[in-house]
C-alpha positions as CSV (number, residue, x, y, z in Angstrom):
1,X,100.7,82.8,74.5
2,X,100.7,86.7,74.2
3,X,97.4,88.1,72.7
4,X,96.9,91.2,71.0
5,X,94.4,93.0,73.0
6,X,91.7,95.3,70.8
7,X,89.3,97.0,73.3
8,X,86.3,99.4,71.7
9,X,84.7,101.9,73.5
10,X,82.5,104.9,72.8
11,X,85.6,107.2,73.3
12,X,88.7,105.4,72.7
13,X,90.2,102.4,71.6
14,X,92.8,100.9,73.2
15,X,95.7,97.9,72.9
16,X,98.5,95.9,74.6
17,X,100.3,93.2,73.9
18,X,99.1,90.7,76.8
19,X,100.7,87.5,78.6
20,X,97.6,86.4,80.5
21,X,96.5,89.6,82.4
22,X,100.2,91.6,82.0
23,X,100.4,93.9,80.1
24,X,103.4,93.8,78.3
25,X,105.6,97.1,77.8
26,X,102.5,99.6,77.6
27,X,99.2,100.5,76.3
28,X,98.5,102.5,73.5
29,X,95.2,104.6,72.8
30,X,93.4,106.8,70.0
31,X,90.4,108.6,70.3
32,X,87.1,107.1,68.6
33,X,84.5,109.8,69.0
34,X,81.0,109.2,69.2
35,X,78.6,111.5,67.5
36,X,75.4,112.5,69.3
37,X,72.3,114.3,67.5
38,X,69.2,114.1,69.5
39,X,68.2,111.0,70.6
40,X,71.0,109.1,68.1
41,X,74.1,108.1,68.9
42,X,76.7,106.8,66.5
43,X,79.9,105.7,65.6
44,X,81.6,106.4,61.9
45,X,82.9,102.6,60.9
46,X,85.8,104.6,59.0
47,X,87.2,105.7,62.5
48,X,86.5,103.1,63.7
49,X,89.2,101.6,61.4
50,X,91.0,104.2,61.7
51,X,91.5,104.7,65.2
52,X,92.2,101.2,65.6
53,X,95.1,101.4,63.3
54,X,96.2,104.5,64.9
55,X,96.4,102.6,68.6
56,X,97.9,99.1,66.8
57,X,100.6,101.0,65.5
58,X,101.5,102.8,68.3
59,X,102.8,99.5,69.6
60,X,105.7,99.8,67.6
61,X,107.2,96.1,66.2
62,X,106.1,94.1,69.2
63,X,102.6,94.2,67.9
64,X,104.1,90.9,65.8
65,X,105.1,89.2,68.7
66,X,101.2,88.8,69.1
67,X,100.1,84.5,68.4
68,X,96.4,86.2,68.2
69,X,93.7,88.8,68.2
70,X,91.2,88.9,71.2
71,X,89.0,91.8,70.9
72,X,86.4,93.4,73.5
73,X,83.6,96.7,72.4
74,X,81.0,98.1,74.0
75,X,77.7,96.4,73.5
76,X,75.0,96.9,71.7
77,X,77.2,98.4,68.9
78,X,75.0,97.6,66.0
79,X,75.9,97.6,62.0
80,X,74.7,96.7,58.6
81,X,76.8,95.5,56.3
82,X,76.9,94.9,52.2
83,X,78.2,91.8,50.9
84,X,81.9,93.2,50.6
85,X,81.5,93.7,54.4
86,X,81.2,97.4,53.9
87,X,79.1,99.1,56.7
88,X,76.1,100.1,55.4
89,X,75.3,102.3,58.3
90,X,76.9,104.1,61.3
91,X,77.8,101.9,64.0
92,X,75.0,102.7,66.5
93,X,75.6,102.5,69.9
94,X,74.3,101.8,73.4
95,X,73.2,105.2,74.3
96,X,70.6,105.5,71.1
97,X,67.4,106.6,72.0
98,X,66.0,107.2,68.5
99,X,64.0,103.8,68.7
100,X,61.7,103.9,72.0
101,X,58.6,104.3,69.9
102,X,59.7,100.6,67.9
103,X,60.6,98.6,71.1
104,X,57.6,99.5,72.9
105,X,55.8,97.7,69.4
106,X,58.0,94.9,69.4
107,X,56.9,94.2,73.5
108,X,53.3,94.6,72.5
109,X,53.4,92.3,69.6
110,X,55.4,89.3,71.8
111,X,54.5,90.1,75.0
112,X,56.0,91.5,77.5
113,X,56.7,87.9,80.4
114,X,57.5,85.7,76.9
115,X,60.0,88.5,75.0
116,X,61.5,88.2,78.6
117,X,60.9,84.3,78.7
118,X,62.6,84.7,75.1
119,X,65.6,87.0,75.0
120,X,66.2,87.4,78.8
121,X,65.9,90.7,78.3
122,X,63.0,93.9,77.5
123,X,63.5,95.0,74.0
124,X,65.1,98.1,75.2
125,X,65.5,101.2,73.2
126,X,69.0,100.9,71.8
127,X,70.3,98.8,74.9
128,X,69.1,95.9,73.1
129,X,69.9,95.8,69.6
130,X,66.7,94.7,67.6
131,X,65.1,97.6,68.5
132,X,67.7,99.4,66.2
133,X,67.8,96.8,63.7
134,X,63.7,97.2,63.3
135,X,64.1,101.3,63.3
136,X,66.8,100.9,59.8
137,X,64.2,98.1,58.7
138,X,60.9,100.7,58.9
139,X,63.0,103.6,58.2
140,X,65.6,102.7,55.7
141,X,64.3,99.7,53.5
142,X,65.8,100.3,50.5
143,X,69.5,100.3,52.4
144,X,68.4,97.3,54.4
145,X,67.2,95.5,51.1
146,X,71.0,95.6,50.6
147,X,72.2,93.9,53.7
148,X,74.0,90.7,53.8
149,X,75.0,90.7,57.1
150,X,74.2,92.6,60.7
151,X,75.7,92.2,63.9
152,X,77.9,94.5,66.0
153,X,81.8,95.5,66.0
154,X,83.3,92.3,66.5
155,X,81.4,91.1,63.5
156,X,82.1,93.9,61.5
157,X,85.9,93.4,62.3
158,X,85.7,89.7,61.5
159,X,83.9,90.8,58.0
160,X,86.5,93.1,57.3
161,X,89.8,91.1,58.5
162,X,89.0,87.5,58.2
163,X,85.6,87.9,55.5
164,X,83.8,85.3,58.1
165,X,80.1,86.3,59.9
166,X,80.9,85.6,63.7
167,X,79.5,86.8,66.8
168,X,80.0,85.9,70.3
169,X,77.3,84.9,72.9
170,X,78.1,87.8,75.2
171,X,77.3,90.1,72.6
172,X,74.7,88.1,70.9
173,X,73.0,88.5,74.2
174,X,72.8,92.3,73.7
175,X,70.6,91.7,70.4
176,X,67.3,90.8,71.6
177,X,67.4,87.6,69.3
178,X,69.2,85.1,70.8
179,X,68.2,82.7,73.7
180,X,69.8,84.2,76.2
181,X,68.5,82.0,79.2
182,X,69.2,78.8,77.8
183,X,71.8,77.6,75.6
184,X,70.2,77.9,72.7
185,X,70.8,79.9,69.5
186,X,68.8,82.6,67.4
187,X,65.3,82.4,68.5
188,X,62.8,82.3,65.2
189,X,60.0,84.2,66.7
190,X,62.0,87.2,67.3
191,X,63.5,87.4,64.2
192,X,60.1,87.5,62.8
193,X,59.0,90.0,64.5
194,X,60.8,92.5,63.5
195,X,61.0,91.2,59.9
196,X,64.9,90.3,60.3
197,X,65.4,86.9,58.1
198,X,67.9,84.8,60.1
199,X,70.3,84.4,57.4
200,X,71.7,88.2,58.1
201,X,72.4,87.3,61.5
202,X,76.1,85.8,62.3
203,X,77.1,82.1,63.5
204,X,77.7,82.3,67.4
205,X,81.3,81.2,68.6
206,X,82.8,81.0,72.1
207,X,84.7,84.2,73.1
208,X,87.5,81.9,73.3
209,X,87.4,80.0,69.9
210,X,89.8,81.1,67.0
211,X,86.8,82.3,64.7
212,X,89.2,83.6,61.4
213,X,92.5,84.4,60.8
214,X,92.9,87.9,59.2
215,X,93.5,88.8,55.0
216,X,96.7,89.8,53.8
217,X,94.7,93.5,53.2
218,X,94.3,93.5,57.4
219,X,97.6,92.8,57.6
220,X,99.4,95.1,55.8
221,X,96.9,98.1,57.6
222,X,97.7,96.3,61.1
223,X,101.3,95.8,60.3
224,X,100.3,92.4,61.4
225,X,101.9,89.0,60.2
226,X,99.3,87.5,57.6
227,X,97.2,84.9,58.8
228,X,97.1,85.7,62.5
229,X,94.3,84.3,64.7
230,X,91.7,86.0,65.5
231,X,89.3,85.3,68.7
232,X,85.6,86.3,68.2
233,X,85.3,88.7,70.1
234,X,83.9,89.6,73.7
235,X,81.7,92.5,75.5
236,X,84.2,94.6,77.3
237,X,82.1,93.9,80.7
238,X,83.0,90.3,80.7
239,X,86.5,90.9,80.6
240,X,86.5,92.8,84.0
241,X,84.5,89.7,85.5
242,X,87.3,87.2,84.0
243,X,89.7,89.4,85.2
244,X,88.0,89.1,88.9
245,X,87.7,85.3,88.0
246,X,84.1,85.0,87.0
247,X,82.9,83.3,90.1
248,X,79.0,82.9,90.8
249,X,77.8,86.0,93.1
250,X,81.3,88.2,92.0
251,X,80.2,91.7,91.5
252,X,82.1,94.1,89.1
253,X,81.6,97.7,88.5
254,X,83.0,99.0,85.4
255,X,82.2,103.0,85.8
256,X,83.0,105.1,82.4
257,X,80.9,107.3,80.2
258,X,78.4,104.7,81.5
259,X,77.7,102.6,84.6
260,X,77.8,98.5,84.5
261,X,77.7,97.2,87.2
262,X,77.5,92.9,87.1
263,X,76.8,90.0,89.0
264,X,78.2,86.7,88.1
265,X,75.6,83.8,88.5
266,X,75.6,80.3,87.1
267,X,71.0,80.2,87.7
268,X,70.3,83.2,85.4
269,X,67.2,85.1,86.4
270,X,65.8,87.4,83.5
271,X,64.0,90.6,85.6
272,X,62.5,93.7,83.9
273,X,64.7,95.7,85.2
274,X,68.2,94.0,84.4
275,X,69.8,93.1,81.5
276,X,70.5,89.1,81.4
277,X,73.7,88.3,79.1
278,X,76.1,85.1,78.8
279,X,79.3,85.7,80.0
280,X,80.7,84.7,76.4
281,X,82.3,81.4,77.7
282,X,80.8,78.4,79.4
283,X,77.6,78.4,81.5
284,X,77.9,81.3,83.1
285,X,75.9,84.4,82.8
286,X,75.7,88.2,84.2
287,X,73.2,89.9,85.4
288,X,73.8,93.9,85.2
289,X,72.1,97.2,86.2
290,X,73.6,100.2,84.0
291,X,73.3,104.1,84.6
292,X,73.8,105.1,80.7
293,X,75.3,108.2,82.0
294,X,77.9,108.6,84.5
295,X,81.3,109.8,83.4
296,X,79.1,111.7,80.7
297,X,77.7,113.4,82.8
298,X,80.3,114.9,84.7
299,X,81.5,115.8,80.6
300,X,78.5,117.4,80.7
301,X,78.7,119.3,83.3
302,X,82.4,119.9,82.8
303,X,81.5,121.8,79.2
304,X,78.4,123.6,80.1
305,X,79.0,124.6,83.7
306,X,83.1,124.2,83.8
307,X,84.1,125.5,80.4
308,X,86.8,127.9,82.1
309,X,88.4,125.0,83.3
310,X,90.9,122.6,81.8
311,X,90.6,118.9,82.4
312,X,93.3,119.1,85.3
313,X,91.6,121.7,87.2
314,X,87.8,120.5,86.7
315,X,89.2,117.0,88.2
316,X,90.5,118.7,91.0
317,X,87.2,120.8,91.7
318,X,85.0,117.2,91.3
319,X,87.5,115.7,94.1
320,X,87.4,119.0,96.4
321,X,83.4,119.1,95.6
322,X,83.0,115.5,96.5
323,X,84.8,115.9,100.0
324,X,88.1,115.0,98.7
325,X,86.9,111.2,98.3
326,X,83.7,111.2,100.3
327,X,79.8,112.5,99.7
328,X,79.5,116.0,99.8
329,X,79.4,117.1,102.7
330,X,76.1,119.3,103.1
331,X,76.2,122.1,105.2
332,X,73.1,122.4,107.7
333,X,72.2,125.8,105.8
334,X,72.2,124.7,102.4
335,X,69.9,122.4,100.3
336,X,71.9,120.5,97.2
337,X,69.9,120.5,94.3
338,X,68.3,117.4,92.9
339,X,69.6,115.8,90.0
340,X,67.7,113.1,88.6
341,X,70.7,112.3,86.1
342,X,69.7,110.7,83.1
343,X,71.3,112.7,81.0
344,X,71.5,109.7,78.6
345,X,68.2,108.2,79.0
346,X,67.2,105.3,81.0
347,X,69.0,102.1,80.1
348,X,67.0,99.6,82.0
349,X,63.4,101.1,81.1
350,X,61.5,100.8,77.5
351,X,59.8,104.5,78.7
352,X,62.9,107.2,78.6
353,X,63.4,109.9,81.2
354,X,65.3,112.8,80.7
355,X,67.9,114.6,83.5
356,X,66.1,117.0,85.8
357,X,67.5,119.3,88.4
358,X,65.1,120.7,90.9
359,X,65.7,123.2,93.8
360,X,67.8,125.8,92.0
361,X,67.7,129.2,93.8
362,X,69.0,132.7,93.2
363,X,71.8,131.2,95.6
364,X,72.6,128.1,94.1
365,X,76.1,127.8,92.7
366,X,77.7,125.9,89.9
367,X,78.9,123.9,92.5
368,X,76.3,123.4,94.0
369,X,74.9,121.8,91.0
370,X,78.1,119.5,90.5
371,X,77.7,118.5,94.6
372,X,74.2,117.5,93.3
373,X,75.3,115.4,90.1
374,X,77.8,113.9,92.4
375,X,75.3,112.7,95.1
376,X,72.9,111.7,93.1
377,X,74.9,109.5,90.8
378,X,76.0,108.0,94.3
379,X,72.6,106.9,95.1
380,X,71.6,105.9,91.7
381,X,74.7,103.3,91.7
382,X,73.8,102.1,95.5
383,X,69.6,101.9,94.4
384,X,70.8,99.0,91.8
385,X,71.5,96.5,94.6
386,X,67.9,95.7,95.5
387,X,67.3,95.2,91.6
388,X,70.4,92.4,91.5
389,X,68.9,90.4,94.5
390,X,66.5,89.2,92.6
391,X,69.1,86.8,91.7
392,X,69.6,83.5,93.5
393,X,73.0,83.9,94.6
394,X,75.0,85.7,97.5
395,X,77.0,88.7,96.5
396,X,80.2,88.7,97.1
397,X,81.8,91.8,99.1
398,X,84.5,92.1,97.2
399,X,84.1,94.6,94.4
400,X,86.3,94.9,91.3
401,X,86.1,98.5,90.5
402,X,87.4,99.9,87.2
403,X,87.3,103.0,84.6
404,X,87.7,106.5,84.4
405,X,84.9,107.5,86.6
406,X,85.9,105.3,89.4
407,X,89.4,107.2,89.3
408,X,87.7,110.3,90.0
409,X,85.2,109.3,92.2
410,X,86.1,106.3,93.8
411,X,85.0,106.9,97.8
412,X,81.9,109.6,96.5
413,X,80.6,107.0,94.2
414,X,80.2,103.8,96.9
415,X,79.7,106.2,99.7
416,X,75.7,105.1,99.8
417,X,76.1,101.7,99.7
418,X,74.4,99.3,102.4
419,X,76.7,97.6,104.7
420,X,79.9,96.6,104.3
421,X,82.4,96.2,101.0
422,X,85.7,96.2,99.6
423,X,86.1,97.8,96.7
424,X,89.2,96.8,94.5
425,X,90.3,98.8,91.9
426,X,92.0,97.4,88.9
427,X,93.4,99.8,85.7
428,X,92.7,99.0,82.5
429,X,91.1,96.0,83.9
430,X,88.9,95.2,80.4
431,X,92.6,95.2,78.1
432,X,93.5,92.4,81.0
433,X,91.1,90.5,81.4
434,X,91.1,89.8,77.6
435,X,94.3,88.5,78.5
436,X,92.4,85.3,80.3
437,X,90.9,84.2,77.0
438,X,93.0,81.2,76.3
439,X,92.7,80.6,72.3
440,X,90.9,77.5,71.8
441,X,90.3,76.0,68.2
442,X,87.2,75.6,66.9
């Protein structure tokens, strides 16, 4: 059965028609920018729309050889919509920052060992939806009175295509409200908390399971045969782990603008310091340690150390930095500065840090600063490993590796890790690994 595959990130969106995890013919992308403003970080639902269009089309007529839609996005990717379905606010994202002061509330008033006990999870700032959902409730009431629905892309695309209120449990996990440890569903004491009535939050449906079938409207926009199926939906992290075959103790490293790295388990083990999330199908959970900024930080050094350089050249510079595929190599008379690189918070912590680089002298270089970003983003990804064995389960050593950080940095970025591993590295491994949903009815 060939699947049209949707996958949402903060940059792009991108699409294939898929027979299991082929890709058929080629891929097709459009930019989706994501806007940042201080501690904000948002997605416009209109581009959204748009740039999904943009990517389905460029498909050409094979698009309607598709049997169904099976979509993955980023997670948390949080939206309010009106009854029509129409967003009511920006789609706000994973990096968002603007609600530390709110999550660190929401602990206090639950507790920090039974909001754990709970969700599986901290509420944390923007990683973990509520936290935004209680900032639009304090900040915007009046727009909020006119919610009939939240929930993130997927159920925003399910609103708009097929007009039903879906979410999966892999991004249900991501919300802060749903029992992520057990099998259970929206937990009442959450939702209370924050003042968010359950009947705005969406019916949870398998990854798998045929939740709509899309409107004549979508259609015509997709260029889509009325009344496809459409799956509902996935995290983009999962797809990589069903694409490495999901097995308990599989680790999977999915290195972009940001860092997931996940650990397949079947005894989930909610730790302060992790983010606890159902896989999306069957009893099978992740446990993952993120670095919110990885490939955006390179970006950032790219455009305020590099801005003389195009994209080709700057690449070229990171590898030749980095050793040509290894840690830079320091010399015995020079000291790399330190970068502490959370240059898009902390993730994994309710109390945000900011990047810092210390040890800059009248003879550091630009380089020098990018040998530092590189090195310490290297350690940062290797420190997560003592975090994950909290987990009852023995990690596998062989790695699926994937995104457009690893391509860059593929030896620099493991060269810190303990012992020994082998790292495999898979393309567009989230678009295939959609491909291993097999449509089931609900």
């Amino acid at each position: 059965m060939a699947l049209l595959g949707i996958d949402i990130g903060s940059s792009s969106v991108k699409c294939a028609l898929l027979d299991q995890d082929r890709i058929i013919g080629r891929s097709a992308t459009a930019p989706l920018p994501t806007r940042y403003i201080d501690q904000r970080a948002e997605v416009n639902p209109v581009s959204l729309l748009r740039a999904i269009r943009q990517a389905v089309a460029q498909l050409g007529t094979k698009r309607r050889k598709a049997h169904a839609i099976a979509l993955s996005a980023m997670s948390p990717s949080w939206v309010a919509m009106d009854r029509r379905g129409r967003a009511l606010t920006p789609i706000v994202t994973h990096q968002d920052r603007r609600s530390i002061t709110i999550a660190t509330q929401i602990e206090q008033r639950v507790g920090r060992l039974r909001h754990l006990q709970l969700a599986g999870n901290r509420p944390f700032p923007g990683g973990i939806s509520s936290t935004t959902a209680a900032w639009f409730l304090r900040h915007e009431p009046e727009l909020m009175q006119r919610a009939d629905l939240v929930g993130h892309i997927p159920t925003f695309l399910h609103r708009q295509w097929t007009g039903n209120r879906v979410i999966d449990p892999s991004h249900a996990s991501f919300t802060g409200l749903f029992d992520v440890p057990g099998l259970g569903g929206w937990v009442d004491e959450l939702c209370q908390t924050i003042g968010l009535p359950i009947s705005l939050l969406p019916e949870i449906v398998d990854s798998n399971r045929i939740a709509g079938r899309i409107n004549p409207q979508a259609a015509s926009e997709l260029g889509l045969p009325d009344g496809m199926p459409m799956l509902a939906g996935i995290v983009d992290g999962s797809c990589a782990m069903l694409l490495a075959g999901a097995r308990s103790g599989q680790l999977v490293n999915t290195s972009g603008s940001t860092d997931v790295l996940a650990l397949a388990t079947t005894q989930p083990r909610p730790h302060e310091r992790l983010l606890t999330r159902r896989l999306g199908i069957g009893r099978k959970w992740l446990s993952i340690s993120t670095l919110a900024a990885t490939g955006s930080a390179i970006t950032w050094a790219k455009e305020q150390l590099f801005p003389d350089l195009d994209w080709s050249a700057f690449t070229r510079l990171v590898r030749k930095v980095s050793g040509s595929g290894s840690t830079p190599e320091q010399p015995a008379t020079k000291q790399w500065p330190t970068v502490e690189p959370y240059f898009g918070g902390d993730r994994m912590s309710l109390e945000q840090k900011s990047a810092r680089i210390e040890g800059i002298t009248l003879g550091t270089t630009r380089q020098d600063l990018l040998a530092g970003l590189i090195f310490s983003l290297a350690k940062a990804s290797a420190d997560r490993l003592n975090d994950l064995a909290v987990n009852p389960v023995r990690m596998r050593r062989d790695v699926l590796i994937t995104g457009g950080t690893v391509r860059i940095l593929k030896e620099a970025l493991y060269s810190q890790w303990p012992g020994k591993w082998t790292f495999i590295e898979h393309k567009d491994a989230t678009l295939r690994g959609l491909g291993k949903l097999s449509p089931q009815s609900r």
